[in-house]
Every structure is written in C-alpha cells, then in structure tokens.
C-alpha positions in Angstrom: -34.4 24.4 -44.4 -38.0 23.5 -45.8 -39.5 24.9 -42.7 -36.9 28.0 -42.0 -40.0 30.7 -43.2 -42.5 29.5 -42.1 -41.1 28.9 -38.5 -40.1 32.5 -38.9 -43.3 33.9 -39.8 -44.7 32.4 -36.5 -42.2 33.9 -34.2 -43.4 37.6 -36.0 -46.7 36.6 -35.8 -46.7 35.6 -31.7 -44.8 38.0 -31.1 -46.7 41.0 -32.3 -50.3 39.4 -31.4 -49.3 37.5 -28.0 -47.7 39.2 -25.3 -45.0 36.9 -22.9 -46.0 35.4 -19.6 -43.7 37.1 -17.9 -44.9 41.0 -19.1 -48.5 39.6 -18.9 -47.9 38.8 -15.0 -46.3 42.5 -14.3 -48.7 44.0 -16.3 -51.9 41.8 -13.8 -49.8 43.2 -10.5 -49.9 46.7 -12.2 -54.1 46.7 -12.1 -53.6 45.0 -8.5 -51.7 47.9 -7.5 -53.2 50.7 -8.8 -56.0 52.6 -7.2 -59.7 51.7 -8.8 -61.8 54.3 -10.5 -58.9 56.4 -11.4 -58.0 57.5 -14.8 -55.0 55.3 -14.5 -56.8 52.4 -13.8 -59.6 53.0 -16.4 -56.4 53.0 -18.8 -55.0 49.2 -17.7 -58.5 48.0 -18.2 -58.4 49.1 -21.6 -55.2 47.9 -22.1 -55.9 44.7 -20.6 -58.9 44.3 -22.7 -56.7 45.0 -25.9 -54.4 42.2 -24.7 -56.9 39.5 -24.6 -58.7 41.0 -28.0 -54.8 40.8 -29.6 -54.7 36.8 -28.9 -58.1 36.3 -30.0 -57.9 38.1 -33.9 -54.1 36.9 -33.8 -54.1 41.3 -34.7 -51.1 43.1 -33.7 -51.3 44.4 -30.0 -50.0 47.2 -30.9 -50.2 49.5 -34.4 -46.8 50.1 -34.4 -45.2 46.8 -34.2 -41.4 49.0 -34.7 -38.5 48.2 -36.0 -38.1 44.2 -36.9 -35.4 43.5 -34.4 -33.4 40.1 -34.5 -30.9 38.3 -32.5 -29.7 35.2 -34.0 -27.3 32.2 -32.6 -26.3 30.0 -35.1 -24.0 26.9 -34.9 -20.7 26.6 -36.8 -21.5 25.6 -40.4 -24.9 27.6 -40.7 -25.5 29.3 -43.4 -25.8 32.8 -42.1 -26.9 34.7 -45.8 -29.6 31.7 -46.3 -31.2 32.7 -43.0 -30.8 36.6 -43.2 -32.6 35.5 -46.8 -35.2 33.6 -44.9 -35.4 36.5 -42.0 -36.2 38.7 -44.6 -38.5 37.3 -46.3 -40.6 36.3 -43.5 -41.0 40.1 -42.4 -42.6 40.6 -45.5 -44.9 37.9 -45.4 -46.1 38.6 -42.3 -46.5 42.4 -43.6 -48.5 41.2 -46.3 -50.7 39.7 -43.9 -51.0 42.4 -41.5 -49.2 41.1 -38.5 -46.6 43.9 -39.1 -47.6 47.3 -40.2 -45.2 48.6 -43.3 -42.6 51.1 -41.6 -39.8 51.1 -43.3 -39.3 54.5 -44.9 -36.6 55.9 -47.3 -34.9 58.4 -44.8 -34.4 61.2 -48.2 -37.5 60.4 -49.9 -40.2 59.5 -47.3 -40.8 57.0 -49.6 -42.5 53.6 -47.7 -41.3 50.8 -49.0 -44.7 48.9 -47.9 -43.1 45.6 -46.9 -40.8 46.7 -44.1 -38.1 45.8 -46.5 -35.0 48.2 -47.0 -31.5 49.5 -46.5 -30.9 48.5 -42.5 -34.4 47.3 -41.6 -34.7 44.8 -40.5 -32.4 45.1 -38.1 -30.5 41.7 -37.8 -27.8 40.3 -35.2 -25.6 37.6 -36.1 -23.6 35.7 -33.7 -22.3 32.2 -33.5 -22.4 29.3 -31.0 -21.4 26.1 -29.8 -24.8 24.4 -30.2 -26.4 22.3 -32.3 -29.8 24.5 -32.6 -30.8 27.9 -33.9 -31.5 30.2 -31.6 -34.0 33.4 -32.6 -35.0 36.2 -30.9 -37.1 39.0 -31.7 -38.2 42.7 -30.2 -40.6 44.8 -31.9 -40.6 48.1 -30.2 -42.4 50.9 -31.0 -41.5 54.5 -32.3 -43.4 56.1 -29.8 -40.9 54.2 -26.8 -38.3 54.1 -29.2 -38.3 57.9 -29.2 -38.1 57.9 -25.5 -34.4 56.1 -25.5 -32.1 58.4 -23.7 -28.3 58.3 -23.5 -26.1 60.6 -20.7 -22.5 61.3 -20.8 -21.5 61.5 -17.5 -20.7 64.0 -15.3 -23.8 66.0 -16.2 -26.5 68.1 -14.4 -29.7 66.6 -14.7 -33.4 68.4 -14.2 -34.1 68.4 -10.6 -31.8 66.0 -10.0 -28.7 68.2 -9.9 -25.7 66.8 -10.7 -24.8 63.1 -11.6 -21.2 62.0 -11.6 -19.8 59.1 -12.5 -20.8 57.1 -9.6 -23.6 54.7 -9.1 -25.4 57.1 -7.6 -24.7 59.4 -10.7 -26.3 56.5 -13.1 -29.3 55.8 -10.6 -30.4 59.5 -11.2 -29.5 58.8 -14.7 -32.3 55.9 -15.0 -34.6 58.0 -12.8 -34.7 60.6 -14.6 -35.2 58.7 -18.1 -38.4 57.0 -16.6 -39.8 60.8 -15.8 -39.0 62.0 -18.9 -41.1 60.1 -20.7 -44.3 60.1 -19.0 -47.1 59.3 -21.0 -45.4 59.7 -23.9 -43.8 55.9 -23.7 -47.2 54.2 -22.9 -46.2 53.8 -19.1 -45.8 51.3 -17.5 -42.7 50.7 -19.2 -39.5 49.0 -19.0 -36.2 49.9 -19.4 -33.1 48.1 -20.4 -29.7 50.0 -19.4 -25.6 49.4 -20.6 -23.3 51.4 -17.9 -20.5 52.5 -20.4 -19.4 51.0 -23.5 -19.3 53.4 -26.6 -22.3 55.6 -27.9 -23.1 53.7 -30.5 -22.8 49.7 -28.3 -23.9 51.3 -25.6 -27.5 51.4 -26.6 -27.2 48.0 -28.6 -25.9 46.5 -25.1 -29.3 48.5 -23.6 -31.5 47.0 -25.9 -30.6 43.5 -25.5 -31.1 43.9 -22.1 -34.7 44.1 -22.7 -34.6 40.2 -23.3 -34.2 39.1 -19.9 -37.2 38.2 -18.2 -38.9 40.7 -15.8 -38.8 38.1 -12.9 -35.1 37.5 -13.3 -32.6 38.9 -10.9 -29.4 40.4 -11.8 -26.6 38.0 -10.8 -24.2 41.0 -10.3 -24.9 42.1 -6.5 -24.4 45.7 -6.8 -26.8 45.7 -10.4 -29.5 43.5 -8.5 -29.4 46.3 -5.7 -29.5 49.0 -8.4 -32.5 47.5 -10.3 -34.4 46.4 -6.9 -33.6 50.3 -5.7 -34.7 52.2 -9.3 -37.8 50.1 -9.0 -38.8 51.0 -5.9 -38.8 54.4 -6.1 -39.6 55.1 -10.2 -42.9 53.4 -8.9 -42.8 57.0 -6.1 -42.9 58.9 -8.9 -46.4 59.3 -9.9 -46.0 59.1 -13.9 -48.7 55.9 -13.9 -50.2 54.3 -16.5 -50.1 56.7 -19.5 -48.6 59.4 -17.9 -51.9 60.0 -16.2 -50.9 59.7 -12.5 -50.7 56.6 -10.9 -49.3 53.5 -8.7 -46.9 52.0 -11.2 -44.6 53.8 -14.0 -42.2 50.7 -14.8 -42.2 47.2 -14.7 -38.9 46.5 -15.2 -35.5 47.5 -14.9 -32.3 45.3 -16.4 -29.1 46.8 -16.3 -26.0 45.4 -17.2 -22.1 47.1 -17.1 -19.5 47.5 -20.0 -16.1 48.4 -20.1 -15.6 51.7 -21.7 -13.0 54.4 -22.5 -11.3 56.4 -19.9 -13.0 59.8 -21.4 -16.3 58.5 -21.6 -18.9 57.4 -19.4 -22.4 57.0 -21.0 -25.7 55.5 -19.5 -27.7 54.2 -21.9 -31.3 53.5 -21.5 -33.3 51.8 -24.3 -37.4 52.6 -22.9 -39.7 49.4 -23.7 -43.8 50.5 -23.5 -46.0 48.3 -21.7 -46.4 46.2 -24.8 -43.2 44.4 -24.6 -43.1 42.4 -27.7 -40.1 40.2 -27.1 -39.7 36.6 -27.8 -38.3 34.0 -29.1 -37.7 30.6 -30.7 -35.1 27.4 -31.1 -35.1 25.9 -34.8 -33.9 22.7 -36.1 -30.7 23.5 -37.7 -30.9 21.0 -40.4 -34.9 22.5 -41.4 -35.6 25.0 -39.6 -38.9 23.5 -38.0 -39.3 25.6 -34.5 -38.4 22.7 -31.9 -38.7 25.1 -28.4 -39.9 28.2 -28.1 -38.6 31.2 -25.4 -40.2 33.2 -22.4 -43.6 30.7 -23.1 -44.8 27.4 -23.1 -47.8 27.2 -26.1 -49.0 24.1 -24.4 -50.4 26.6 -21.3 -53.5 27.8 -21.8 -53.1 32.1 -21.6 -55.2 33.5 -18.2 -57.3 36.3 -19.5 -55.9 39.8 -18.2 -59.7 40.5 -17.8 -63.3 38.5 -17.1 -65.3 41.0 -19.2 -64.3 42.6 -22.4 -64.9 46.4 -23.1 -64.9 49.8 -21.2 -67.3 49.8 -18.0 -69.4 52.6 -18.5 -70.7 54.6 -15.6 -73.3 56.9 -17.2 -71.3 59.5 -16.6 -69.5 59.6 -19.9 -70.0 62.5 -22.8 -70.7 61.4 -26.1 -69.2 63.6 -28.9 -70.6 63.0 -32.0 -68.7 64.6 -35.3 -69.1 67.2 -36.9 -68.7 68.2 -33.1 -69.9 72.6 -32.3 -67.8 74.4 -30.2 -70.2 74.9 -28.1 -69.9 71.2 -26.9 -66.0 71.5 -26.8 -66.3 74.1 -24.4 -68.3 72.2 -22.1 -66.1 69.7 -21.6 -63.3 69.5 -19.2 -60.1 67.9 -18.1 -61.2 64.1 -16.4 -64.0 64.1 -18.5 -64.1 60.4 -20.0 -65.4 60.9 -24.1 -67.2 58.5 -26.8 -66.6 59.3 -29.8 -68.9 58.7 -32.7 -69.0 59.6 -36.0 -66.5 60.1 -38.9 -62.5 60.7 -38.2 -59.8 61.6 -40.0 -56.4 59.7 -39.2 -53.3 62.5 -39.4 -49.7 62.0 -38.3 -46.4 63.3 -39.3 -46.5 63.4 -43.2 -50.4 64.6 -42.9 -49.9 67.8 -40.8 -46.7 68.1 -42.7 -49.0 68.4 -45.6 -51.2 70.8 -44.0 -48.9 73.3 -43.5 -48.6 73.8 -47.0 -51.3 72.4 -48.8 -55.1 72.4 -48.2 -57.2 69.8 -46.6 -58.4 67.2 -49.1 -61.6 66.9 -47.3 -63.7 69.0 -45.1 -61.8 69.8 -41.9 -64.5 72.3 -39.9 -65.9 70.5 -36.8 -63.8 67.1 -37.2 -61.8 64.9 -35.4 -58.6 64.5 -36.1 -57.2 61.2 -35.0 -53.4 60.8 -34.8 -52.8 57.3 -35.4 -51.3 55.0 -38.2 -53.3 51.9 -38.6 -52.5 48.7 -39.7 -54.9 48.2 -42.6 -56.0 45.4 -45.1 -57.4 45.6 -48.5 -59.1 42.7 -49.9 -61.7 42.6 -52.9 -61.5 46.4 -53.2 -62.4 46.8 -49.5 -60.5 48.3 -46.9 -60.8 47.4 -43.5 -58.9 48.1 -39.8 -56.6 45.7 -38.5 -55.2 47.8 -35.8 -55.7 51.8 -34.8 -54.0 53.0 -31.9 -52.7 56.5 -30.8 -49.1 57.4 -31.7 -47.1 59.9 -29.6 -48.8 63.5 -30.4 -46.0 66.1 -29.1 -44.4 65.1 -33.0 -47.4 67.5 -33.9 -46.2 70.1 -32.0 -45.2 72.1 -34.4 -48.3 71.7 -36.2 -51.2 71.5 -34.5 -51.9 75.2 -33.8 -52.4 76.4 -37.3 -54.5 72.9 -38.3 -56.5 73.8 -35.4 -56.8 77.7 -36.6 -56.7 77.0 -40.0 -59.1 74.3 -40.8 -61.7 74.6 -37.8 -60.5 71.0 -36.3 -62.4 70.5 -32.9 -61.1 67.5 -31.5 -57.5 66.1 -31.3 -56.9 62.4 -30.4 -53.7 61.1 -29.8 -51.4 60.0 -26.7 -49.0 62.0 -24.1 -50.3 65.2 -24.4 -49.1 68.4 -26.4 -47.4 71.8 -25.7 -48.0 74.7 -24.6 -48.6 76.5 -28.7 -51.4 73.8 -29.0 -52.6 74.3 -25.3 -52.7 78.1 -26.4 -55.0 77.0 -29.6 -57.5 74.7 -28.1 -58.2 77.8 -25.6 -58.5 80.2 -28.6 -60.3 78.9 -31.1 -62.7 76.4 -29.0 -61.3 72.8 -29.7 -60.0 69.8 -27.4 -57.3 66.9 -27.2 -58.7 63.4 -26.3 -55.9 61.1 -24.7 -56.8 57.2 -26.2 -55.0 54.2 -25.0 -51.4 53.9 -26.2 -50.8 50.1 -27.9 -54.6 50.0 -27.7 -54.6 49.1 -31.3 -57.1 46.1 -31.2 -59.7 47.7 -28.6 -59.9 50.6 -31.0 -60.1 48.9 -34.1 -63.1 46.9 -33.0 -64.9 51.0 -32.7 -64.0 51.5 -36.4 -67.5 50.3 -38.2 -66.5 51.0 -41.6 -63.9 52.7 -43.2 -65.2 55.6 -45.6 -62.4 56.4 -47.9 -58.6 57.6 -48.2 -56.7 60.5 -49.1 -53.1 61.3 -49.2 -52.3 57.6 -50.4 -49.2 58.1 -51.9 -47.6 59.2 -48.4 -48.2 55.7 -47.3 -50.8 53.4 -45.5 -49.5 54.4 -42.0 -49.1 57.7 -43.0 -52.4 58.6 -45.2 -55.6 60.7 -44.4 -58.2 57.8 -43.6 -61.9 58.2 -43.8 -63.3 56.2 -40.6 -66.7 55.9 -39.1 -66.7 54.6 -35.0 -68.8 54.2 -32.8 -68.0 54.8 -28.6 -64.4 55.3 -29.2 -63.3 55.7 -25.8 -60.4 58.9 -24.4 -60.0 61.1 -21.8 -59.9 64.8 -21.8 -56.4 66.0 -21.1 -55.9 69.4 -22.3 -59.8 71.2 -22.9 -60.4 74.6 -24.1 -59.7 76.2 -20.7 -56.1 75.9 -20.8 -55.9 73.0 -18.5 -54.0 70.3 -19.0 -53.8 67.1 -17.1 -50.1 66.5 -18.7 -48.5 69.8 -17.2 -50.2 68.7 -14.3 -48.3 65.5 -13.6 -45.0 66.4 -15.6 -45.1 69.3 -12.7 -46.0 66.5 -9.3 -43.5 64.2 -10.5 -40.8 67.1 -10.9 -41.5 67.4 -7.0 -40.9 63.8 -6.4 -38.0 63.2 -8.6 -36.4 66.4 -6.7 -36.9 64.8 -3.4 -35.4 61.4 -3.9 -32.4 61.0 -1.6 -29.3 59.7 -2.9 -28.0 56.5 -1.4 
C-alpha cells in the first residue's frame, strides 16, 4: 500500500480545490438563468470567478472545507484499520498544507486540535464489496449548510405551509420548506439530499449519501423522479436566489431516496449541500493503493472556465469604504449599495465575539470592520499569509453583535445571510452597517488580502483568532444599513408569500 496516502491526499486535495463536472454545469445554467445586473447575478459572477481562481492556486474553494466525510468500499481481505490509518493520516497532511482548514474542535474544551484530527472526525464509512478495487468517496460540506440540515417528524404543521401528513404531499412541503428556510444562510443555490423514513439518527446518514449522486441523474423510482422533477420546479418559484438575495434559481438539485421505518415514526430528513458541492471520488489499486479511476470527472478533460474574465465588473457606481470608516459615511449608504472595502480588518467569529462579551478588545475597535470569516492560513519563515477568507454564516453572532457594535464603536459588519432584528436595531442606533460577501468565495477574497498585519486571540485557534488584514476592493453588498432596512427581511417575507401559495398536488 506504497501509494495508499498519497492517492488519498489527492482525492482531499481535488476535492476541496476542484469542483465536479456535473455541479460546474448546474452552477453555468444557474448564471444562464438568472436575470443580468441583479444582485443575484453579480453574486454567481463572483462565485464563478472564485471557481476558476480555486483550480488555478489548487486553494480550497471554499474556507470551510467541513467535516472530512468518507465512504469506503473495500474488497474482502482489505485491511480496513490500515486504511482508516492511511485516511487519517492523509487529512492531516493535506491540513498541514492548507487544502483543509483545521476544524476539529474538542466539544468541552474548544480546544482545536489544528490537524482535523480527533475523537469522531473524520467521519469514516466502512462497507465491504464484491470487487477487486477500492472504492473512496469523499464530501466536504460546510458548517454554514451543515447548519441548515433539517429533519421533520411527521404529521406536523409547517410555516405557511400548514399541515404536512404523512403523505407525499406531506414530505414535498417538508423539502419545500427546508430550501426556504435557509435562504442565504446555506450559500444558495444549494442542493439537498433527502431519506423518507428510517430512524433519526440513519435518517440523515441515508440524506447525506444521497448527496453523491450526480445532479444529472434521474431517480429510477417513478414516484421519487416525479417528486424531485416537481420540488425542483417550484423551489426555483420561490425567489430565495443566489445568496438569499432574490433570484431565478435557489437549488440545483434534489436526490431523494425512501427507507423503511418504524410504525410510530415518520421523519424527512434533509441534509442541505451549498453551491460548493465538494463531492468526489476515487478507485484504488487494492494491492497499493495507486488511484486507478477516478469518480464524477475525467482529469484527462480539460475544465471550461465558469467565466472569460476574472474579477468583479465594476460600474462606477460602486462606494469605496476605506477603514477607520466615520459614521457619517455609514449613514450614507444604503441597502443595494455594492461596497469596496479597503483598509485594515479584523476577522471575528464565534469564539471572538464570545470573547467580547466579556473581555476587552485586544486592539482598537472604533471605526473598524469587523469581518466574520475563518481563513485558511499559512505560516512559513515567520510569515503569515491567506490561503482562503470567505464569509461564514453571521446570524451565529446574533447574540452578539449588538453590544460589539455599542460597545466598541464597530462600523461595519461583514459576513453572509444577514442578521436579526437586535443587530438591525444597533446598526440604526449607533450608525454602523452589515456588508453581505460571497459565501464559499474564499479564493476571490483572499486574492483582496495584501498583507496580513498581525494576530490576536491565537490560542482560540487559526479559524477562530482576531486577524490583522489589510485589502484592497473587497467587494459586498449592503443588506441591512443604518436605516433599519434590510434586504434579508425583505426576501424571507416574498418568499413566505410564494411558499404559502404553492398548491398541493
């Protein structure tokens, strides 16, 4: 099993940096389909930019490349601890050189193990087969779509969907209602994988492994084709769009697949994929290990660009923002308004605000931008530099975000999917604004970061620490200003309206 790592290391490495065929094609009739000059579509060209960039640095497409998720066939006489060995491993080496970012974190300490290795992670399935080959597949999928996963126990009454019973038309309302729910907040479009019954707990393992079937693919059970053909159709009524910010298209897929379950229970479980669908997988010579097919691409095919020109158009028309930012020019600026940044940053997510609440700032807060991200970074001769630095999911900060905002004199919020109403209620008050970035942008952004000025909070972790960054044009879009307006009430309202008019069958 000379080559077993190493064949490994290159199935994390594609699939975090390269994006499948199959996704890449959805993703191209998305930016056919959706209207031009929108904010929607200004979104896909940024995230079609970020695909190309990913493939060309071989840099994650994505910051958070998720939990490490494998599926592995092996034949009869495979030794299964040698590969879990090798699996394991290989998840740190490719940590170590920055094709995952370090997310494995002691659930009672907080503690990040910084090599994605630890009790449960990574994840690992085992199953045997009749074949003479090796069969491994891997999903990275994000926290931010992670946290959109939904399950239902049916009968139940669903927002503006009344009730669901335990029907088909109960689950299609079911998957309906979990593409609305997460709006922007999943990095639409997205794609779900659904299990009709089984247990809580297989119920969402059967969802997630329904996520490997290729979007093109049709469902060889007639009443499950008609189900996925139908949720598609009219998900894509909704209105959620790209990002949550109103579109054409909010999925771009749908696989559902049926389990037998217990006469008390019915669940739906839906496991929500963003529109970075990291999924692939390869075929390895059982004797060494050497990769002898690989799945969902052909790596003799040359990759079609998503786009012909890289970077943001500009129109003119955009306001730059440069930090330490007045409130004067906060409360200038309004929801549409399209935002380069330039300037210092401060990263701050979870552990970071947590911090805040009790503790004060390590640096100068008054005037800044607050970024919430986690990047992917790499140190190397004393020297720090960005691999990765896109938006996590910002409703986490929630709780949060009004006091940093009162407290420390924070003008501008960046982040993805919008906040509530307390921090809606705190950008009005006290002058400040939340900038909407790309979700999964991670290699567009990373190319704004010109240096990276210094660190604080180290010891919570590299995804979690305070960093120091200088940019230049770092592209968002007003969503919630210091008028109370908020682009993300705005379309979680419309798409309430459509999801309450759907017809059943």
């Amino acid at each position: 099993m000379q080559f077993l790592q190493s064949s490994l290391v290159e199935l994390i490495t594609q699939t975090s940096t390269n994006l499948p065929p199959d996704v890449r094609a959805a993703m191209a009739a998305t930016g056919i389909a959706e209207k031009p000059h929108t904010q929607a579509s200004q979104a896909l060209n940024i995230i079609f930019s970020n695909i190309d960039m990913a493939v060309d640095d071989s840099g994650p497409i994505c910051q958070d490349t998720g939990m490490p998720t494998f599926y592995v066939h092996t034949p009869v006489g495979v030794n299964q601890i040698l590969v879990k060995k090798a699996i394991r491993a290989a998840v740190a080496e490719a940590t170590k050189l920055g094709k995952l970012r370090p997310n494995s974190v002691d659930s009672l300490t907080g503690t990040n193990s910084g090599d994605n290795l630890g009790p449960g992670t990574p994840v690992i399935h085992f199953e045997q087969w009749e074949h003479d080959e090796i069969e491994v597949k891997l999903v990275l999928k994000g926290g931010g779509c992670e946290n959109k996963n939904i399950q239902y126990s049916l009968p139940a009454t669903l927002e503006h969907l009344g009730r669901a019973d335990r029907t088909i038309e109960g689950v299609r309302k079911c998957i309906l209602h979990a593409v609305w729910q997460a709006q922007g907040q999943g990095c639409a479009p997205g794609s779900l994988g659904v299990c009709i019954g089984s247990d809580r707990a297989h119920g969402y393992d059967v969802a997630k492994e329904q996520l490997f079937r290729t979007l093109d693919d049709v469902n060889p059970d007639p009443a499950l084709a008609e189900l996925e053909a139908r949720v598609m159709k009219e998900a894509n009524e909704l209105g959620v769009g790209a990002m949550g910010f109103g579109g054409r298209v909010s999925l771009i897929g749908c696989k559902i697949a049926a389990a037998n379950r217990l006469p008390a229970s019915f669940f739906v479980s839906v496991a929500y994929s963003c529109w970075a669908f990291r999924r692939l997988g390869v075929r390895l010579d059982a004797r060494n290990g050497a990769i002898t097919n690989w799945l969902y691409r052909d790596p003799a095919r040359a990759l079609e660009r998503m786009t012909k020109s890289e970077g943001f158009p500009l129109t003119g028309r955009e306001v730059v923002l440069t930090a330490p930012v007045t409130e004067e020019a906060v409360r200038a600026l309004k929801v549409g308004d399209v935002v380069l940044v330039t300037g210092e940053m401060y990263t701050g997510r979870d552990a970071v605000h947590a911090y805040l609440m009790k503790n004060p700032p390590p640096v100068d807060l008054n005037g800044s931008v607050l970024y919430h991200c986690g990047p992917v970074m790499m140190q190397k001769d004393g020297k720090w530099t960005v691999k990765a630095a896109g938006p996590t999911t910002s409703i986490r900060e929630e709780p949060y975000q009004a006091h940093v905002i009162k407290s420390y004199g924070v003008r501008v919020v960046i982040g993805k999917g919008g906040m509530g109403a307390k921090t809606s209620g705190a950008l009005k008050d006290f002058g400040a604004v939340y900038l909407n970035a790309i979700g999964g942008a991670a290699q567009y952004y990373a190319r704004t970061v010109k240096e990276v000025l210094g660190v604080n909070l180290m010891d919570l972790g590299i995804p979690e620490a305070m960093w120091n960054l200088r940019v230049e044009g770092f592209p968002a879009i007003v969503t919630m200003d210091a008028h109370g307006n908020s682009l993300h009430a705005d379309v979680e309202k419309a798409t309430a309206e459509e999801l309450s008019h759907l017809q059943p069958a």
